[in-house]
C-alpha positions, 0 to 999 in steps of 0.5 A: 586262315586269319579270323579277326579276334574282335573290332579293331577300334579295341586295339592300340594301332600303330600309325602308318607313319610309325609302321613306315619307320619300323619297316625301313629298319633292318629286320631278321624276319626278312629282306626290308630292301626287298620288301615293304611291309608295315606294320613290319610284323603280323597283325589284325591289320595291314597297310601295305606289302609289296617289293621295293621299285621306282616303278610299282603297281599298286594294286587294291583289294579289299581286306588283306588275309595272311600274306607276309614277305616271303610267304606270299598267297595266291592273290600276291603270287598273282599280283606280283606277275601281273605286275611284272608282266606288264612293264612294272618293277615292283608291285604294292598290294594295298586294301580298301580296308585294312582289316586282316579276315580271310573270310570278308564276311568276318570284317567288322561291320562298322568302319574303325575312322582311326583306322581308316585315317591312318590306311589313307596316309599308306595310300598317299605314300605309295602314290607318292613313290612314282611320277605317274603312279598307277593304280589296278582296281582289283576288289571285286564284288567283295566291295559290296560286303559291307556299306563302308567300304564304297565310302573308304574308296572315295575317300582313296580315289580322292586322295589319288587324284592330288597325285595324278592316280592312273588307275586300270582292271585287268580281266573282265568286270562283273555285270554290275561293273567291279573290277576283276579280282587278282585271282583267276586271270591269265599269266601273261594278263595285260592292265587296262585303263578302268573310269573310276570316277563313272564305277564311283558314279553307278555306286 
């Protein structure tokens, strides 16, 4: 379980870029052309983790909790299957927020705009790995823990309509619209196209 250990406008983040750089190094802890990880060691935050491919599924939740190349949690265990069940050669895990808390109800109450910023620049990047990436809305009701997080996700979707962004859910959406989380779907789980736009529109 992580619990944050104070608001992330108190730390000295390490741009997304500069995580980017570190985590195409050689690295003892685990296999970096297997895996993407940056930053490229435990932190409060994370931008991104996911196995390297030409063809990912980049899946957003809302916050990371604990997962590490390696030693993955039930929501990557369950992502990485969706994934390859349905067609993809890698999966990406990306988060509204990157704020480590294993509790939502712990992440900091007001958004950190740095913070934000540089989680946008993850986002353009693994848009870019792909021609037609594909994206899977997968944060559930947790969305609506905390205001800012609509908000960080609009700025995402409009950043995911420069790069031609498909985006889909897996499973059933709750009564108020959001998309299934990861955990509890079927193994053999097929994506469908999600309307975004008409989710941002009900907000």
């Amino acid at each position: 379980m992580h619990i944050p250990k104070g608001n992330t406008a108190q730390l000295e983040l390490v741009t997304f870029q500069q995580a980017l750089a570190a985590a195409n190094q050689p690295d003892a802890a685990y296999d970096v052309k297997k895996w993407l990880y940056a930053p490229n060691f435990y932190s409060e935050y994370r931008y991104i983790l996911g196995t390297r491919g030409k063809n990912p599924l980049i899946c957003i939740g809302i916050n990371p909790s604990t997962a590490a190349p390696d030693a993955l949690d039930n929501t990557l265990k369950s992502v990485e299957r969706i994934a390859l069940g349905n067609g993809f050669d890698s999966f990406i895990m990306f988060n509204v927020y990157a704020q480590r808390a294993t509790n939502p109800d712990a992440m900091e109450k007001v958004c950190n705009p740095l913070l934000h910023k540089e989680n946008l620049e993850a986002f353009r990047y693994v848009l870019s790995i792909s021609e037609k990436p594909a994206v899977w809305a997968a944060w559930g009701a947790i969305i609506e823990k905390r205001d800012y997080l609509a908000d960080c996700l609009r700025d995402m979707v409009e950043a995911g309509q420069t790069y031609g962004a498909r985006w889909y859910c897996a499973g059933a959406v709750t009564k108020k619209g959001h998309p299934h989380h990861p955990l509890y779907l079927r193994k053999d789980e097929k994506i469908k196209p999600f309307d975004v736009m008409q989710y941002l529109a009900s907000r």
